[in-house]
C-alpha positions as CSV (number, residue, x, y, z in Angstrom):
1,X,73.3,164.2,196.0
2,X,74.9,161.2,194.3
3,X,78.0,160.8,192.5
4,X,79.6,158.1,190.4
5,X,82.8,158.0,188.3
6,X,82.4,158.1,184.6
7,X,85.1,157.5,181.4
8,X,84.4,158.0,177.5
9,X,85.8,155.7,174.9
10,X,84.9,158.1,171.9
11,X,83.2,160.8,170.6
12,X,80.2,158.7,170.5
13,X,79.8,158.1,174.0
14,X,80.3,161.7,175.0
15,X,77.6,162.5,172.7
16,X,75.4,159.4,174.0
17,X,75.9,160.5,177.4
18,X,74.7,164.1,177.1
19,X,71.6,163.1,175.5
20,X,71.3,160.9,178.7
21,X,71.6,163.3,180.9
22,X,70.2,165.7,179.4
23,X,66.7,164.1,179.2
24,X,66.7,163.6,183.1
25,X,64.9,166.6,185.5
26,X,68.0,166.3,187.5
27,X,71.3,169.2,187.8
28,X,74.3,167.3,186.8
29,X,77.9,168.4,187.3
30,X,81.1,166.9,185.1
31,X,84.3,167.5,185.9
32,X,87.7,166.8,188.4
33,X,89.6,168.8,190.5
34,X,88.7,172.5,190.2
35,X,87.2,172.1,187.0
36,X,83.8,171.5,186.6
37,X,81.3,171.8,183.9
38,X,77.1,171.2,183.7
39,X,77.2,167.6,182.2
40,X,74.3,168.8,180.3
41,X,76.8,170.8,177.8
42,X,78.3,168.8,175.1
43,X,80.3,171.6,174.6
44,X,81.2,171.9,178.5
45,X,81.7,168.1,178.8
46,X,84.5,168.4,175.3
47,X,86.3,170.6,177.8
48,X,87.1,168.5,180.1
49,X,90.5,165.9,179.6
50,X,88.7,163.5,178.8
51,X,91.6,160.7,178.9
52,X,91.0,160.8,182.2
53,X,87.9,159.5,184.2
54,X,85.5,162.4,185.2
55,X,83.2,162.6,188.7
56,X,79.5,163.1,188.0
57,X,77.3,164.6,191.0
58,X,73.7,164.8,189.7
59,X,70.5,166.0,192.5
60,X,68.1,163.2,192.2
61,X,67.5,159.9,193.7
62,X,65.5,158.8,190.4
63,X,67.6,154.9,189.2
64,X,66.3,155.6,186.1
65,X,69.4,157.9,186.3
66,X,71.8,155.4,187.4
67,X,71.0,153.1,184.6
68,X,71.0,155.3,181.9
69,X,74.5,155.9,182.6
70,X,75.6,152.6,183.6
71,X,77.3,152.3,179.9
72,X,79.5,155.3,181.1
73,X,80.9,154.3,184.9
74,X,84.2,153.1,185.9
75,X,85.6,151.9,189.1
76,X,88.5,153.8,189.4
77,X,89.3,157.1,192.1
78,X,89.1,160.8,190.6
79,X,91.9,162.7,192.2
């Protein structure tokens, strides 16, 4: 398993980022707290607070992952 923190700007980059994801042969989970959604859902991902930054746990060891959504991380803790 990895895991990285991620944060959208706009609508744009949530969109960009699904289609990222979404072209991978990997499970990917969105979400903080107790609510989590399949990062592969654009319509799962919208239903997250999205002002806040969002952990991402995907199943692969593939860095093709990890830099197709290096335009996405952030730094910062999820609570």
């Amino acid at each position: 398993m990895q895991q990285a923190v991620v944060k959208f700007e706009d609508v744009d980059q949530v969109r960009d980022f699904v289609n990222t994801v979404s072209m991978a042969d990997a499970n990917f989970e969105l979400g903080s707290g107790r609510r989590i959604v399949d990062a592969k859902s654009i319509l799962g991902v919208f239903a997250l607070d999205l002002a806040q930054p969002q952990r991402l746990i995907w199943d692969s060891d593939d860095r093709a992952i990890l830099e197709g959504i290096e335009p996405f991380l952030v730094r910062e803790k999820v609570g």
